[in-house]
N, C-alpha and C positions, 0 to 999 in steps of 0.2 A: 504494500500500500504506500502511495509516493503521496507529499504533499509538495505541492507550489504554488510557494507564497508572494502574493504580490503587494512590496513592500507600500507603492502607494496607496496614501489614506487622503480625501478627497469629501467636498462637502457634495450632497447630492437633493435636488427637489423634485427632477420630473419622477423618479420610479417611486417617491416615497409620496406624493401629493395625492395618490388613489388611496391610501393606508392610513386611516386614521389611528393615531395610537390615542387612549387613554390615560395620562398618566395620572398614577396614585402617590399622593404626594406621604401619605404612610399609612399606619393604622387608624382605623379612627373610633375603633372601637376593640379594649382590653377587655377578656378575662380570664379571673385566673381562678383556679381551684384547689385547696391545698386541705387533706384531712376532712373536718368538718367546716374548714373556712372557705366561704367562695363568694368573689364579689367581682365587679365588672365597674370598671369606666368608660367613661367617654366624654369627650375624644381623648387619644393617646397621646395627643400631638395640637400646640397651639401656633399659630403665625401670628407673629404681633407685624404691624408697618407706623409704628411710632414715629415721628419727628424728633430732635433733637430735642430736651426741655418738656416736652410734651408725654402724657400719664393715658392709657388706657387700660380697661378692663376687659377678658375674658371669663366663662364661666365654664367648669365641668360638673359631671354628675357621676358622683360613684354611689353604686346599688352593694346592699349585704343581701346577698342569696343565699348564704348560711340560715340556718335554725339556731343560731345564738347571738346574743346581743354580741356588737364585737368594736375593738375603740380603734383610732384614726388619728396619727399626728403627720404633719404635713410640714416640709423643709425644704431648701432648695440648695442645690450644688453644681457642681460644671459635670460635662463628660467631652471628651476630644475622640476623635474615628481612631482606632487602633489600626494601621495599617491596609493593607491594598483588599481585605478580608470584608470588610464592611462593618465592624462591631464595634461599637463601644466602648471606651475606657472610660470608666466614672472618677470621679476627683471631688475635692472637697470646695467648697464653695471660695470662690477667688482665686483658685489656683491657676484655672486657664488664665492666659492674656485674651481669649476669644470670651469668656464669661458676661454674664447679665445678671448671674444668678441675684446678684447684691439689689439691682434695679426690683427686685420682683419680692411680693406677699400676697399670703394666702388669708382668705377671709370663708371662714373661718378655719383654724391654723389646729384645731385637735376638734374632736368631737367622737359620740357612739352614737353606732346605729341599732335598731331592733332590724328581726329578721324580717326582709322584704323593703327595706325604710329607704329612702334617695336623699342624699346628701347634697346638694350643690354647692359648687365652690366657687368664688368669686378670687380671680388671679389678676392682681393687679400690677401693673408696668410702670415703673417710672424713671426716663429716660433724662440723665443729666444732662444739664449744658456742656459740654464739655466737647473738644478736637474728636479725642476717644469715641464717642458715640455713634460720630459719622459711618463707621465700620458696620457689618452683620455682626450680631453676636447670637453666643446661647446657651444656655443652660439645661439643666434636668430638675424637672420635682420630682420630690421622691414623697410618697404617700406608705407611712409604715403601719400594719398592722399589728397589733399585740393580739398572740393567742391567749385563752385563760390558762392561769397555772395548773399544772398537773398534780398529784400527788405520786411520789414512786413507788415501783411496783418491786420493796423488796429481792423478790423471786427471779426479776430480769433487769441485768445489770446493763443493759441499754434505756434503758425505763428514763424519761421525764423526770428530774426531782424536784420535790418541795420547794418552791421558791425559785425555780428555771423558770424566765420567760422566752417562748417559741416565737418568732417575730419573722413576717414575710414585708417585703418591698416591693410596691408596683413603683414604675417611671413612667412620667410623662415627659416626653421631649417638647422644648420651648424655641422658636425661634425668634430673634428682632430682627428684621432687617428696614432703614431708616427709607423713606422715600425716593430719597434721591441716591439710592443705589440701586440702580438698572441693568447695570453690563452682567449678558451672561455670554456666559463663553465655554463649552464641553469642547474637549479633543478627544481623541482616539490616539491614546500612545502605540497601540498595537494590536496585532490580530493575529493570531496562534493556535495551532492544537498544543495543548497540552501534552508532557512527556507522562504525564502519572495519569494511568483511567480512574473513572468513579463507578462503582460496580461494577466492575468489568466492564466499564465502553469508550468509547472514546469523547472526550470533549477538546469542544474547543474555547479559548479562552476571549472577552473583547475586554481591552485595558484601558480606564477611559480616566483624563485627568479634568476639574474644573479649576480651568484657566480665569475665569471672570470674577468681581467683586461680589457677586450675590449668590443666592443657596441654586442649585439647579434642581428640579424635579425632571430625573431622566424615566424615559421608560428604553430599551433596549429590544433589538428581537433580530434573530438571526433567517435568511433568504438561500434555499437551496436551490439552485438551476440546475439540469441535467442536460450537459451542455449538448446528447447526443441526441435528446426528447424532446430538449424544450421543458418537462413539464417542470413544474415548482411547488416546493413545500417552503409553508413557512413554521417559523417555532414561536409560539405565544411571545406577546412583550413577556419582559421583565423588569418591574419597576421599583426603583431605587433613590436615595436623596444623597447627593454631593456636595458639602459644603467648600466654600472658598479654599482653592488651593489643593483639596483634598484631590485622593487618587484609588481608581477602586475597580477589583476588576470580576466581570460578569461570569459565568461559566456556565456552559448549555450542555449537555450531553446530546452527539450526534442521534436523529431517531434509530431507531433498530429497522424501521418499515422501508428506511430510504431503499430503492433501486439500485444497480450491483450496477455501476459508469463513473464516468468523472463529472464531476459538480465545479458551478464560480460556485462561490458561500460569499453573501452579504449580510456583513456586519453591521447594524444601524443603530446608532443613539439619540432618540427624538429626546432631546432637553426642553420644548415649547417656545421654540423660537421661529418667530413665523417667516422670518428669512431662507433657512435654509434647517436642515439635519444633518448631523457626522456621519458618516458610514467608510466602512475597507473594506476590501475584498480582498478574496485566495482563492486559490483549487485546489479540490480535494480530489481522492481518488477512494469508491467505494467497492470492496470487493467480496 
């Protein structure tokens, strides 16, 4: 099985202007369920577009879908992207240089719920005068539950003990970004099969970096041509958030269904810019 890769990366509008993509800018609805505890929020995710000097509010709602009354305090801290992986590093509130966490309060900041009870939170913004502000920033709330104390079970030495409290964390991600930050800009660093399969198959990799001053909501999806048929498969978006500078890269497993020829494969990353879309291409060989 040969691949040839064609190094050129290139912006593209007529093959992508019939293909609408969706992009999901994240979750917008958490739950989680742990033991007897299980609660839901929403949304998972705030967009603030503050001014500098200027104060706005958002509101969430988290539900207790447990059978027990269960209590709620609520904090704020930074998180920075861990690497090309996509995941989060959490940090402690002002650590980042990219942080807000300090702009932002929660109204009401602890509270209990009975079982079935809706909370709503009022998440207030308050953007300094300051050079600093002009930037995107962002933070994470973090909403901790406390379980009820256990009593230990002598008999089994993994047992809960008397006076241990069990605590889970949901995150809400926050973003600011000020008005007059508009530039977006996605590249396409590269376009590659992968050396290591994932379940035994082959993937291929799209590396995409955000070149611009503000968050990009990508969606991504990969374009098979069968260079001998004509015909074409495509692979569902995959939709992603990239904040400034960060680098992140996507990975599709080849389908199993594909035809036994040689393929172009287009790589596309619609970020919602109505100019144009990144995309690369290669050829593949299926056998």
């Amino acid at each position: 099985m040969k691949n040839q890769h064609n190094p050129d990366l290139y912006n593209t509008r007529q093959i992508i202007s019939c293909f609408c993509v969706c992009i999901c800018a994240g979750i917008l609805f958490l739950s989680f369920t742990a033991g007897a505890q299980s609660v839901s929020i929403s949304p998972s995710r705030l967009y603030y577009k503050a001014a500098v000097g200027e104060y706005k509010t958002q509101e969430i709602s988290i539900t207790n879908n447990a059978s027990v009354r269960q209590s709620f305090a609520v904090t704020f801290g930074d998180f920075e992207p861990a690497g090309i992986e996509g995941k989060s590093r959490f940090l402690d509130a002002g650590e980042s240089p990219n942080s807000c966490s300090r702009w932002l309060s929660a109204t009401p900041s602890f509270f209990e719920l009975d079982p079935g009870q809706i909370q709503k939170i009022q998440v207030l913004i308050q953007v300094p005068a300051t050079p600093e502000a002009n930037k995107v920033k962002w933070a994470a709330m973090r909403i901790k539950l406390t379980k009820e104390k256990q009593e230990k079970n002598l008999s089994d030495n993994k047992a809960i003990g008397l006076g241990v409290t069990e605590t889970f964390q949901f995150v809400v991600h926050i973003f600011q970004t000020p008005p007059t930050v508009t530039s977006r800009s996605v590249e396409i660093v590269n376009f590659r099969e992968s050396e290591t399969q994932q379940q035994g198959k082959r993937v291929l990799v799209l590396k995409t970096h955000n070149t611009g001053e503000a968050i990009a909501d990508c969606a991504s999806y990969l374009e098979f041509t069968n260079t001998g048929t004509g015909k074409e498969v495509r692979i569902k978006p995959f939709a992603f958030t990239l904040l400034p500078d960060a680098v992140r890269e996507v990975k599709f497993i080849i389908p199993d269904d594909l035809e036994k020829g040689h393929y172009s494969v287009m790589g596309v990353v619609d970020y919602g810019s109505r100019e144009n879309v990144q995309a690369a291409e290669m050829e593949l060989d299926i056998q």
